[in-house]
MDAnalysis code that builds the backbone (N, CA, C; Angstrom):
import MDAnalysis as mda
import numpy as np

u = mda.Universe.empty(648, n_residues=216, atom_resindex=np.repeat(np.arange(216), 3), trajectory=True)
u.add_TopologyAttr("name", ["N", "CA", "C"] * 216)
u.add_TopologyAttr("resid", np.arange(1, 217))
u.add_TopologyAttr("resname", ["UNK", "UNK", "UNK", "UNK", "UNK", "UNK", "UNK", "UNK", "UNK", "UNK", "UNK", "UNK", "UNK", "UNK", "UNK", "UNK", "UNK", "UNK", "UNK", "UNK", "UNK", "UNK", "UNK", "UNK", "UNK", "UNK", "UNK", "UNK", "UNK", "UNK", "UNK", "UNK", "UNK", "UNK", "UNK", "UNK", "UNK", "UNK", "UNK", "UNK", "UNK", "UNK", "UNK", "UNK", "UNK", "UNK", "UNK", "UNK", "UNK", "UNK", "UNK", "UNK", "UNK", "UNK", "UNK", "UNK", "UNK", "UNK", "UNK", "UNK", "UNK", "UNK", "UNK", "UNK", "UNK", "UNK", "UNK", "UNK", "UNK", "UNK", "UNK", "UNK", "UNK", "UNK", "UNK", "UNK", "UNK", "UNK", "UNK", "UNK", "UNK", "UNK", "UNK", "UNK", "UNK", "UNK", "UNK", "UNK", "UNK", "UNK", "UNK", "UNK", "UNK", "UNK", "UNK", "UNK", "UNK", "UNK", "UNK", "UNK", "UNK", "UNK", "UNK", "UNK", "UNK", "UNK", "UNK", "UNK", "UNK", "UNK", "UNK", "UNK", "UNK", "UNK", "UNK", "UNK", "UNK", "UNK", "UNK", "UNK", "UNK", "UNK", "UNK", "UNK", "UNK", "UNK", "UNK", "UNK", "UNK", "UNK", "UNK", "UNK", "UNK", "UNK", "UNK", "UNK", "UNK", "UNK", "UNK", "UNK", "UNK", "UNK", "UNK", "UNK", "UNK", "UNK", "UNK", "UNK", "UNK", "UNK", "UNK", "UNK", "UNK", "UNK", "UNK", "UNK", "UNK", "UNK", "UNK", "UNK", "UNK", "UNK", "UNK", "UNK", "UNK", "UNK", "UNK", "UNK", "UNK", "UNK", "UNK", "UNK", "UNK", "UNK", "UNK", "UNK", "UNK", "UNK", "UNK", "UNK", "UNK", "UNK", "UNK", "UNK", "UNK", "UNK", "UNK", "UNK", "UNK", "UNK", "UNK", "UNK", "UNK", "UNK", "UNK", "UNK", "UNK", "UNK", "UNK", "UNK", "UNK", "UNK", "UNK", "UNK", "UNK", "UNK", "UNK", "UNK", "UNK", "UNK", "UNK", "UNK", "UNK", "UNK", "UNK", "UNK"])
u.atoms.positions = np.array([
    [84.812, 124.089, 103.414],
    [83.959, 125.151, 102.871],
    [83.751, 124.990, 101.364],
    [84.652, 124.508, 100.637],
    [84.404, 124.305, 98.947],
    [83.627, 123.800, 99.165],
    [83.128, 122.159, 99.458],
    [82.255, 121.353, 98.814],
    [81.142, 121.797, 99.663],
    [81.013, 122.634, 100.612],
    [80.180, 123.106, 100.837],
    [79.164, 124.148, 99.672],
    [80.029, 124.951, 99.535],
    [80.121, 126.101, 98.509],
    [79.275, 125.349, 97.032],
    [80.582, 124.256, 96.807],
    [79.559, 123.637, 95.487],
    [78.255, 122.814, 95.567],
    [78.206, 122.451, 96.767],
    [76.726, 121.850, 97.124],
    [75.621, 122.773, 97.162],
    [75.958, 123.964, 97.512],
    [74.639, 124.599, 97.503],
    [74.712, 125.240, 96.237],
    [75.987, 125.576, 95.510],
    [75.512, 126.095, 94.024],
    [75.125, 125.188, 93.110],
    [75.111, 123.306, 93.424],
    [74.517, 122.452, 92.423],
    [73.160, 122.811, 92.931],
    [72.525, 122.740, 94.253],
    [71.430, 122.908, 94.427],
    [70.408, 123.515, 93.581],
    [70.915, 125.201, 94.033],
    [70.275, 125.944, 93.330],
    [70.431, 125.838, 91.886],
    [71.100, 125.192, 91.195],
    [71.407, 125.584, 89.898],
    [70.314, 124.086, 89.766],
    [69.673, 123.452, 89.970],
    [69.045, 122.419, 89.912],
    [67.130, 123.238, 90.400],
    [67.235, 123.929, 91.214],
    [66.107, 124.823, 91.568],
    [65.830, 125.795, 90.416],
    [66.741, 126.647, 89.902],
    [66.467, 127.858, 89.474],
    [67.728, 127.537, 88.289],
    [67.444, 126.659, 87.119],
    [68.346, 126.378, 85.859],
    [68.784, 127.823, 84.812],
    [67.720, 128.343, 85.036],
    [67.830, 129.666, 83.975],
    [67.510, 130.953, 85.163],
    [68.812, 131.353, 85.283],
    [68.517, 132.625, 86.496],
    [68.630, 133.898, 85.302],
    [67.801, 135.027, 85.375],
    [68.082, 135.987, 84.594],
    [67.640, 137.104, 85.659],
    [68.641, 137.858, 85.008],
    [68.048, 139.304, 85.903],
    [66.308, 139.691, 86.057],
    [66.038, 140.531, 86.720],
    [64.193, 140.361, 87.171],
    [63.403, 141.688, 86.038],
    [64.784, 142.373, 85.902],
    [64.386, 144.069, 85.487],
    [64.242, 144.128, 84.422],
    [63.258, 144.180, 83.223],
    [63.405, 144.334, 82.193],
    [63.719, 145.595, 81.133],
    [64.866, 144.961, 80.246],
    [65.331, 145.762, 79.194],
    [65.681, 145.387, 77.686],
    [65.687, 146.293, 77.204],
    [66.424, 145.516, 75.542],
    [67.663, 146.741, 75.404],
    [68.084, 147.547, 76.554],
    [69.516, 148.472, 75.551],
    [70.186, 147.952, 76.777],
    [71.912, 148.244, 76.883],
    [72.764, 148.714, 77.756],
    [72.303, 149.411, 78.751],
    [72.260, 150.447, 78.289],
    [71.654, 151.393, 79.237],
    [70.462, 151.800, 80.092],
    [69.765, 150.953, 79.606],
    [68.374, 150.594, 80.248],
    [68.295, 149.536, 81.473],
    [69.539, 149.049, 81.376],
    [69.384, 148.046, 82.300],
    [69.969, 149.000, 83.681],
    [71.129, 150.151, 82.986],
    [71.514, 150.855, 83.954],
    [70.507, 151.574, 84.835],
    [69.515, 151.987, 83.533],
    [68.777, 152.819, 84.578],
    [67.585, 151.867, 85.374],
    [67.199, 150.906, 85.208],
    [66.512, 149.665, 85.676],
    [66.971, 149.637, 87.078],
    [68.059, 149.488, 87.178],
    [68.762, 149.165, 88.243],
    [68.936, 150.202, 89.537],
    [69.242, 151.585, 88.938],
    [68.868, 152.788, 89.626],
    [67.495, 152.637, 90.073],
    [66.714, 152.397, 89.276],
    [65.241, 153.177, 89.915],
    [65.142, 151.853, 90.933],
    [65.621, 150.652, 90.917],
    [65.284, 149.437, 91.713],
    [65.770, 149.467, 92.905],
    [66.383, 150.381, 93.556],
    [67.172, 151.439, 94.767],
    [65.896, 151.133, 95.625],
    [65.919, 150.602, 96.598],
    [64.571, 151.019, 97.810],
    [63.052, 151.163, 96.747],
    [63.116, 149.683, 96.188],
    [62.099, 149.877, 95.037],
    [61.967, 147.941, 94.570],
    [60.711, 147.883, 94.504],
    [60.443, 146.508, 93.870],
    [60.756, 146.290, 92.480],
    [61.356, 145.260, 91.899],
    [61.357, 144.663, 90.499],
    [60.257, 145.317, 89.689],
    [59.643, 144.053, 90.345],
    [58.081, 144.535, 89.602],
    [57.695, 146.006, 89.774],
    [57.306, 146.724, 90.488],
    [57.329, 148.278, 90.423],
    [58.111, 149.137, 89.205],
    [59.278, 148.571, 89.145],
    [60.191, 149.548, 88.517],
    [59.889, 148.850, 86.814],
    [59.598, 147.413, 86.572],
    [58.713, 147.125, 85.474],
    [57.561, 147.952, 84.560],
    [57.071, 148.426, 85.983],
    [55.794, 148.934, 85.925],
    [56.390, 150.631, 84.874],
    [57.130, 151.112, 85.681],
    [57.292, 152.381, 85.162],
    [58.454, 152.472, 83.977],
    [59.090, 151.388, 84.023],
    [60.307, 151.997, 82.757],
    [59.507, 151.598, 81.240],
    [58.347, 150.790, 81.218],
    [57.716, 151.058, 79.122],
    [57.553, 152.573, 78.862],
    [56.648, 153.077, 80.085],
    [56.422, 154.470, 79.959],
    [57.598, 155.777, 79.779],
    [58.808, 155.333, 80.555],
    [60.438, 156.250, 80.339],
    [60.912, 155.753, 79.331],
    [60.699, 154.710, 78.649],
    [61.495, 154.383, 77.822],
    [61.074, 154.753, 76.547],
    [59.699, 154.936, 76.531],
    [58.987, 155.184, 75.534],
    [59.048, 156.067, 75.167],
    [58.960, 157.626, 76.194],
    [59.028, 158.627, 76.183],
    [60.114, 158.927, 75.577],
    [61.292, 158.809, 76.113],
    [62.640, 159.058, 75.504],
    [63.611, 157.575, 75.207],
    [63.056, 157.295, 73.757],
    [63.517, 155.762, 73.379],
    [64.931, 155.688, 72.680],
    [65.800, 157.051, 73.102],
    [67.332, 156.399, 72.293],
    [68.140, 157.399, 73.882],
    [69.532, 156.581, 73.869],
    [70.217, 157.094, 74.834],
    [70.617, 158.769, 74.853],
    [70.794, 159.039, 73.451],
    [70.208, 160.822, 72.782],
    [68.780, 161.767, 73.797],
    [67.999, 160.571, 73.750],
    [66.669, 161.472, 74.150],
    [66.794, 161.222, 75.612],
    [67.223, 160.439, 76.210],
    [67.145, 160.393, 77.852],
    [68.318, 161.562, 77.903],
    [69.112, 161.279, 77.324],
    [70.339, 162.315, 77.961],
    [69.900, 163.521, 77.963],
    [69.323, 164.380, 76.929],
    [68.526, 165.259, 76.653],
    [67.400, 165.719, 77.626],
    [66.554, 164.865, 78.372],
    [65.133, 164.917, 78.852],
    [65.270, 166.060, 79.977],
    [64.290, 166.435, 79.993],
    [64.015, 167.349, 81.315],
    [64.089, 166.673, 82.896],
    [64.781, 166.959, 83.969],
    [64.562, 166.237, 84.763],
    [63.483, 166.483, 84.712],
    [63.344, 167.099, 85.167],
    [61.843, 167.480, 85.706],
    [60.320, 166.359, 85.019],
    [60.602, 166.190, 83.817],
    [59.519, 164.753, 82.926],
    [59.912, 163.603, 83.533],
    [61.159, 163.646, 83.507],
    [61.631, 162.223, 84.066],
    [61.180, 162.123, 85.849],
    [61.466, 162.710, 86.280],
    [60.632, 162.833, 88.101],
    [58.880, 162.498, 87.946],
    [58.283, 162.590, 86.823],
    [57.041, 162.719, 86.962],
    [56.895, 161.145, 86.293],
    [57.597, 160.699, 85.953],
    [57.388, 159.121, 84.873],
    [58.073, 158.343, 85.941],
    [59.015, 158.571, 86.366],
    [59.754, 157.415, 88.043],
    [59.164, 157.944, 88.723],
    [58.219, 158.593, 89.661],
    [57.789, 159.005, 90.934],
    [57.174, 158.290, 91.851],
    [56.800, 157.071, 90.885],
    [55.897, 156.022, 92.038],
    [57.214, 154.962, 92.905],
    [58.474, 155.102, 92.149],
    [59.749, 154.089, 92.821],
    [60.478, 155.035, 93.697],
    [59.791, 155.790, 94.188],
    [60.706, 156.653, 95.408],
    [61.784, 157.088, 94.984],
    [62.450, 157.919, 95.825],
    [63.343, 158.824, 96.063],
    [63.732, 159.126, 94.042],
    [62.036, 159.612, 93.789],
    [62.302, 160.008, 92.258],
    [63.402, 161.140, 91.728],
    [63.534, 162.146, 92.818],
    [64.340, 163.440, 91.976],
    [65.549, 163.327, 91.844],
    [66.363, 162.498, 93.308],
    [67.624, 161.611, 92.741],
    [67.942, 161.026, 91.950],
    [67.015, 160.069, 91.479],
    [66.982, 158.867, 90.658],
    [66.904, 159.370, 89.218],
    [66.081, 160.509, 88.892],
    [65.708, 161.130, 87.750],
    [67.110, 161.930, 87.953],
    [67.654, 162.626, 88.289],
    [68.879, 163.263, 88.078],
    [70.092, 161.974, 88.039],
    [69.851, 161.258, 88.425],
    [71.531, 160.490, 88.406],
    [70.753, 159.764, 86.795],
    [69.698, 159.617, 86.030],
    [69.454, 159.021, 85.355],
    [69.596, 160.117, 83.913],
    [69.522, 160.808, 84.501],
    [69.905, 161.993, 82.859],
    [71.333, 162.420, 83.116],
    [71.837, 162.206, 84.112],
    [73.235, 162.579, 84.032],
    [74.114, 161.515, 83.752],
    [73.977, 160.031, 83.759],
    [74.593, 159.057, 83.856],
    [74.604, 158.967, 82.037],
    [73.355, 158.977, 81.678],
    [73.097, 159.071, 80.209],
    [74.254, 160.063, 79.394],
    [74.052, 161.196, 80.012],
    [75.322, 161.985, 79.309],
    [76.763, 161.771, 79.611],
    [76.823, 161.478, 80.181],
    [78.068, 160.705, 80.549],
    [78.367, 159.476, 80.074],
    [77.500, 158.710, 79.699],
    [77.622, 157.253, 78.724],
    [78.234, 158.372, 77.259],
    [77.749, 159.136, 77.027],
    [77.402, 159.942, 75.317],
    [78.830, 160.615, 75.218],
    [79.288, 161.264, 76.788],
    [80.787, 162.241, 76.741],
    [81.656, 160.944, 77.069],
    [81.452, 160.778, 77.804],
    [82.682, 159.340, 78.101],
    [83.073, 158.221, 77.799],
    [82.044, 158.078, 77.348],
    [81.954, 156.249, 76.933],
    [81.715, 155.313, 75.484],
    [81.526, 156.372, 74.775],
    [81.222, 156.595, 73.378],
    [79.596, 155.707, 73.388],
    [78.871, 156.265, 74.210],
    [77.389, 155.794, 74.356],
    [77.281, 154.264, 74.496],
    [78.247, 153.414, 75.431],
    [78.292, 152.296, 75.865],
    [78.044, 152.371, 77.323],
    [77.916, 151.597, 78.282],
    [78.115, 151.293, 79.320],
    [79.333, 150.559, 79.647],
    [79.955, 151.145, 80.165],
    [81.768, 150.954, 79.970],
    [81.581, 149.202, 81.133],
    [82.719, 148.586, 80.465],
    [82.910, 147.346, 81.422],
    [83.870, 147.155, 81.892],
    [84.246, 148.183, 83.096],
    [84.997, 148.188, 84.200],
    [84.682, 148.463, 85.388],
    [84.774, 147.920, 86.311],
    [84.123, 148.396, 87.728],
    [84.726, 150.230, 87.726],
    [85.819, 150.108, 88.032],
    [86.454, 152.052, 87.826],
    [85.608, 152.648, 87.117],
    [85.552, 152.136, 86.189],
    [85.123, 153.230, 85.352],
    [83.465, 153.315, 85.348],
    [82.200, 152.299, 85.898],
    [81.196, 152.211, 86.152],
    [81.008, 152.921, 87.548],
    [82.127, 152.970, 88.116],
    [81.655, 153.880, 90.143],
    [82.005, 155.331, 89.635],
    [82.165, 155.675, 88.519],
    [82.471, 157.213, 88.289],
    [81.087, 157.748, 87.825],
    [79.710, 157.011, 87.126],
    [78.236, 157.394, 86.408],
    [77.790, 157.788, 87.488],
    [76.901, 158.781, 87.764],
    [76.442, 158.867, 88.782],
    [75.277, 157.704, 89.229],
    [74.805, 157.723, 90.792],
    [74.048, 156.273, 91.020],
    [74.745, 155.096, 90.751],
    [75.492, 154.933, 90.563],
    [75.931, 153.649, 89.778],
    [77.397, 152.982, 91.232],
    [76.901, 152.455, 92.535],
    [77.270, 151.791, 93.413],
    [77.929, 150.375, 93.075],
    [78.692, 149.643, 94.107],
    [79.507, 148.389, 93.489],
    [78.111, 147.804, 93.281],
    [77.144, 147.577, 93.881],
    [76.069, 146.630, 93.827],
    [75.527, 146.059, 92.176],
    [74.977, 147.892, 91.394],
    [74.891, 148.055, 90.213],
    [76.144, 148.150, 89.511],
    [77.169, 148.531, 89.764],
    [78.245, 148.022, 88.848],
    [78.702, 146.288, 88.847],
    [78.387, 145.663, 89.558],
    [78.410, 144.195, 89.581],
    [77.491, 143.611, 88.820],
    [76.458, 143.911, 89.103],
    [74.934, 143.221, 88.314],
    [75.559, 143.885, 86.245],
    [75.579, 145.136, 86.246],
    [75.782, 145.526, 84.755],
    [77.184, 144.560, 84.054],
    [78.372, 144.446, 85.361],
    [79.234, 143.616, 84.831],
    [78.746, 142.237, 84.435],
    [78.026, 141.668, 85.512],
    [77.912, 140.493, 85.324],
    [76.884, 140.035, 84.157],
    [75.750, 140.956, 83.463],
    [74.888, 140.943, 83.094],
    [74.928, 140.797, 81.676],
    [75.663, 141.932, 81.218],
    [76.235, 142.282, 80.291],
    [77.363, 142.164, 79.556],
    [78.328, 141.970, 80.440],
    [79.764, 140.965, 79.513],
    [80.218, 140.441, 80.244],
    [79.116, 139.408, 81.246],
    [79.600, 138.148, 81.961],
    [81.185, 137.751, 82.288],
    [81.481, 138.590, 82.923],
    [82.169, 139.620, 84.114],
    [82.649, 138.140, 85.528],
    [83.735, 137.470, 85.261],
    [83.868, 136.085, 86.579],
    [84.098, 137.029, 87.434],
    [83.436, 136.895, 88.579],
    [83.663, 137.050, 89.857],
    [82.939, 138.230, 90.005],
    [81.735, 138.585, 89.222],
    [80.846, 139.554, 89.463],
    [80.218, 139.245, 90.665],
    [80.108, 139.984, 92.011],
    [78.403, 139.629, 93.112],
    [78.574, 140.524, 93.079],
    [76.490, 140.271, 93.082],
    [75.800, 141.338, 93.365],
    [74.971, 141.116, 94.908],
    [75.880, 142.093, 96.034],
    [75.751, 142.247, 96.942],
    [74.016, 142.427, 97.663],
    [72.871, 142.106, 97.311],
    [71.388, 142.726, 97.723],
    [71.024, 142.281, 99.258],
    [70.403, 143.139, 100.002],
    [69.368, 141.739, 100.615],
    [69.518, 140.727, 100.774],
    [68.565, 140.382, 99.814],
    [68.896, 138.836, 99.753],
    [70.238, 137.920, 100.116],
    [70.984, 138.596, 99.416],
    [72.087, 138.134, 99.053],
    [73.131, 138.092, 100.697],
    [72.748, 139.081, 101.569],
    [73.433, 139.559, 102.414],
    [72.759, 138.313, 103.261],
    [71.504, 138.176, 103.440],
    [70.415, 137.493, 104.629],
    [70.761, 136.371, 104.411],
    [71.071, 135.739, 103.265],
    [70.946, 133.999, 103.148],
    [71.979, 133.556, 103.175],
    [73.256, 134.354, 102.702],
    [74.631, 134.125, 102.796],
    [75.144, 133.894, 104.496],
    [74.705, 134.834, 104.927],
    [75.080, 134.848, 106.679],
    [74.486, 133.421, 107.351],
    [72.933, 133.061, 106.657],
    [71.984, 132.470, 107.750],
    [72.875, 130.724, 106.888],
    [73.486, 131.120, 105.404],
    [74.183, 129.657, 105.552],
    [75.536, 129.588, 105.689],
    [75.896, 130.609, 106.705],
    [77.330, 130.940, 107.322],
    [78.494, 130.934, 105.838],
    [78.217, 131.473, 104.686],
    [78.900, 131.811, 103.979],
    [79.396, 133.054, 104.140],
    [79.226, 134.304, 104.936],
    [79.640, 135.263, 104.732],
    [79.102, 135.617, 106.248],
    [79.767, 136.796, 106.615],
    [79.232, 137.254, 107.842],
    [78.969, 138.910, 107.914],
    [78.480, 139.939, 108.721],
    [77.841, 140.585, 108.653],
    [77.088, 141.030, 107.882],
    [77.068, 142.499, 107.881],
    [75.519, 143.394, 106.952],
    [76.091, 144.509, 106.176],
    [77.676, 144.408, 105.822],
    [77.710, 145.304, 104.926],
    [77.829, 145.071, 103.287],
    [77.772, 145.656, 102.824],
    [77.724, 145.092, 101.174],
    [78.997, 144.732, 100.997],
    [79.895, 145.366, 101.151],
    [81.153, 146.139, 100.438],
    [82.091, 144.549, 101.234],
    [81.791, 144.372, 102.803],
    [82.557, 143.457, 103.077],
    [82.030, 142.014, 102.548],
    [80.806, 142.361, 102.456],
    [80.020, 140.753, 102.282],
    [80.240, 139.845, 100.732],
    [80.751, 141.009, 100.010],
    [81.107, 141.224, 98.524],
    [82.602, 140.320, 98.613],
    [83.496, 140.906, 99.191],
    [84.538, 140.247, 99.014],
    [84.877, 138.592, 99.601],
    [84.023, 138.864, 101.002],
    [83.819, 137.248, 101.213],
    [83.556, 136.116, 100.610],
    [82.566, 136.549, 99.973],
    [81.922, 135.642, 98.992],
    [82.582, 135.548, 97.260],
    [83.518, 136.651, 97.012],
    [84.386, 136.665, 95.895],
    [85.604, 135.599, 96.607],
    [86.064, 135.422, 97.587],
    [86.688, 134.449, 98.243],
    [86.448, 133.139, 97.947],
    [84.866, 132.837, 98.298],
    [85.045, 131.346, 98.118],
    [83.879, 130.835, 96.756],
    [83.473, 131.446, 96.472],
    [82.356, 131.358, 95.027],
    [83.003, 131.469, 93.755],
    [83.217, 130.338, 92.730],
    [83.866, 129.888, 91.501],
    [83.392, 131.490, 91.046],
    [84.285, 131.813, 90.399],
    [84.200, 133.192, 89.796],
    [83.178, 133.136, 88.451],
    [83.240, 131.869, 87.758],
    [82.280, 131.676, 86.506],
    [80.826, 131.392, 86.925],
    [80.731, 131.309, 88.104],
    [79.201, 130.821, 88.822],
    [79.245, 132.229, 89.481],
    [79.604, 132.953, 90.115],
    [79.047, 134.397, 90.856],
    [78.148, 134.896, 90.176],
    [77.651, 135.471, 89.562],
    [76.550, 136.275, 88.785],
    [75.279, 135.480, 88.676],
    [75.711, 134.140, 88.182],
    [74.660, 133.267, 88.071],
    [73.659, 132.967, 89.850],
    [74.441, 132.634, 90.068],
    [74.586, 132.469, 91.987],
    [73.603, 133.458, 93.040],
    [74.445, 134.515, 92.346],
    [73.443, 136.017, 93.186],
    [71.893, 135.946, 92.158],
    [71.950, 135.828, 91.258],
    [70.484, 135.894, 90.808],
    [69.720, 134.649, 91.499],
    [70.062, 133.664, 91.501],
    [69.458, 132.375, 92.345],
    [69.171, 132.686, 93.481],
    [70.471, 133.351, 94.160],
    [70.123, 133.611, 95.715],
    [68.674, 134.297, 95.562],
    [68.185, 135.581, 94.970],
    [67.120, 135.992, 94.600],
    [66.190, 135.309, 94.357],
    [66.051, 135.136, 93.780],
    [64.825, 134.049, 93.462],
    [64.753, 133.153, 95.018],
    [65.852, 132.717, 95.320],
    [65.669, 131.574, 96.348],
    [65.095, 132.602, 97.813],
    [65.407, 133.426, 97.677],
    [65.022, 134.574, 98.586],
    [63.460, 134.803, 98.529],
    [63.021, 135.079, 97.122],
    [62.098, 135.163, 97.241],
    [60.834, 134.768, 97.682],
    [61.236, 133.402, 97.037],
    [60.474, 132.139, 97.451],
    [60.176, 130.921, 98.559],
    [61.380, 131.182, 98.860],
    [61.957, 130.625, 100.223],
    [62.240, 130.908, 101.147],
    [63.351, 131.913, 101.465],
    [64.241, 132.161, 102.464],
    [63.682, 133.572, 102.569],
    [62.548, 134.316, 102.733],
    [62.300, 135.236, 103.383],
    [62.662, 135.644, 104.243],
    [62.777, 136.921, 104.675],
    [63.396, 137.906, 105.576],
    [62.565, 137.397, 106.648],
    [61.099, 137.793, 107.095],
    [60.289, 137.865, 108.250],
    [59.318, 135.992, 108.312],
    [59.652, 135.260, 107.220],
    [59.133, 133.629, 107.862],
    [59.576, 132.943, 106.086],
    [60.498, 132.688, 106.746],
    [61.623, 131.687, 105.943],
    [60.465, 130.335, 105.838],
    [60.513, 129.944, 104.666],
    [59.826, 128.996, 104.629],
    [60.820, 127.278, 105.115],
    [60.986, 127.472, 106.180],
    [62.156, 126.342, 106.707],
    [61.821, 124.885, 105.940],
    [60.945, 124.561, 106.637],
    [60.089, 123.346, 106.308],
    [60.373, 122.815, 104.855],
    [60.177, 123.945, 103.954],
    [60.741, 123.387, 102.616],
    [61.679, 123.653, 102.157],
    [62.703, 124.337, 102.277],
    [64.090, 125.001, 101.975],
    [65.286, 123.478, 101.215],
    [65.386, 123.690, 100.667],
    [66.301, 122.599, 99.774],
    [67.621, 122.237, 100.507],
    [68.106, 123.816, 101.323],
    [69.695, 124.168, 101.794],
    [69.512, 123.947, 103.251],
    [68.233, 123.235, 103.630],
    [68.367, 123.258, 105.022],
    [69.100, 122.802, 105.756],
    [69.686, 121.747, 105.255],
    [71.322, 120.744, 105.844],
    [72.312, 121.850, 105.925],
    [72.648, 122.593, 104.981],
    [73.844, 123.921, 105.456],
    [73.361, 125.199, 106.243],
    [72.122, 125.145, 106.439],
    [71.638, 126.414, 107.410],
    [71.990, 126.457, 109.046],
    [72.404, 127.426, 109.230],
    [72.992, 127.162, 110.655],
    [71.639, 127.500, 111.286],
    [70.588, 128.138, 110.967],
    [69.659, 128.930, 111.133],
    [68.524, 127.833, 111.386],
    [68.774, 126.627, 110.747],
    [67.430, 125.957, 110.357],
    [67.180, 124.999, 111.432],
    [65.908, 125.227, 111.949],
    [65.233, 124.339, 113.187],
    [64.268, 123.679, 112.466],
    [64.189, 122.281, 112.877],
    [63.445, 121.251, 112.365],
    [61.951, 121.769, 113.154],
    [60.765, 121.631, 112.106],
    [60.003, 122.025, 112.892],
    [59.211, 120.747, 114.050],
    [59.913, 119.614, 113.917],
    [59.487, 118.512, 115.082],
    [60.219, 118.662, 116.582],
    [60.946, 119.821, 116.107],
    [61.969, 120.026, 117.408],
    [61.166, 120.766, 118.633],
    [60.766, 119.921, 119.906],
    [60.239, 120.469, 120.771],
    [60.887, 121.850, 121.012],
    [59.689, 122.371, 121.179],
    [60.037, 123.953, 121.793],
    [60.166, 124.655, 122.899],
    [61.172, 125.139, 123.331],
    [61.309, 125.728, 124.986],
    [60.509, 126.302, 125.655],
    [60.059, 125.957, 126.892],
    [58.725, 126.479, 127.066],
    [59.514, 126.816, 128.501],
    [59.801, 127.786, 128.962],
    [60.572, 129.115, 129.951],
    [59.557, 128.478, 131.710],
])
């Protein structure tokens, strides 16, 4: 399983040299809330709406401060806005009472903000003070791991530790952003682009497409 493991992380690291997170920010805390609104929500979407929140209320002072209620009307197009707008003004004050207006870098102490799941406490660890043995559990991350028998089922929480098992702890963070990208581009959920897939030698999943087909 190692040289398995390191074969597909030379791969990708040969595919995708500069992996960076998708969500854009310039504070700490922006990336926190980036990450919230990206909940059952596209990258790009949540792009779309944080110049306008950020703008509105541009210091961790003025978000903490904001009305939910402004903030529901500036996230509303990334779904499940009134949650998202409440765990996002409350998480803020809680950076300001707890944290001395940092985004604290401890998993403990990141699952106490509200919204703030191992998924997003992994990505902020890993993101932000490059954090060994950060995964970030997504999708992606869950679908491509299984289909190249690195990990097995569909829960985050177990799929997380599997892969903290056998993934160099200084490559995890880097790794899960690749998987992304490689997800994106490749290894789709509903038509995997097989045919061109780089990892197709470790896919348990992968049928040659010259391979006659069963005809019942």
């Amino acid at each position: 399983m190692e040289n398995k493991v390191q074969a597909i992380i030379d791969i990708l690291k040969s595919r995708y040299p500069d992996p960076t997170c998708a969500l854009h920010y310039q504070k700490d805390y922006e990336l926190m809330i980036a990450v919230r609104l990206s909940a059952q929500c596209t990258d790009a979407r949540v792009n779309l709406v944080t110049p306008a929140l950020f703008a509105a209320f541009p210091t961790l002072e003025a978000m903490a401060g904001a009305d939910i209620g402004e903030v529901e009307n500036l996230v509303h197009s990334c779904g499940f806005y009134k949650h998202k707008a409440r765990d996002i003004v409350l998480g803020c004050q809680m950076l300001l009472t707890d944290y001395g207006g940092k985004v604290p870098g401890t998993m403990a102490e990141l699952l106490k903000i509200p919204g703030v799941g191992r998924k997003t406490a992994n990505l902020l660890l890993g993101d932000l003070y490059g954090t060994p043995g950060s995964v970030v559990c997504d999708t992606h991350c869950i679908r491509i791991c299984g289909r190249l028998g690195l990990s097995h089922g569909k829960e985050p929480e177990k799929v997380e530790q599997q892969l903290r098992a056998i993934l160099p702890p200084e490559e995890s963070s880097d790794f899960c952003h690749r998987i992304v990208l490689f997800g994106r581009e490749i290894c789709t959920a509903r038509a995997p682009r097989c045919s061109e897939c780089p990892l197709s030698m470790h896919c348990r999943e992968f049928v040659p497409e010259t391979q006659p087909k069963h005809i019942p």
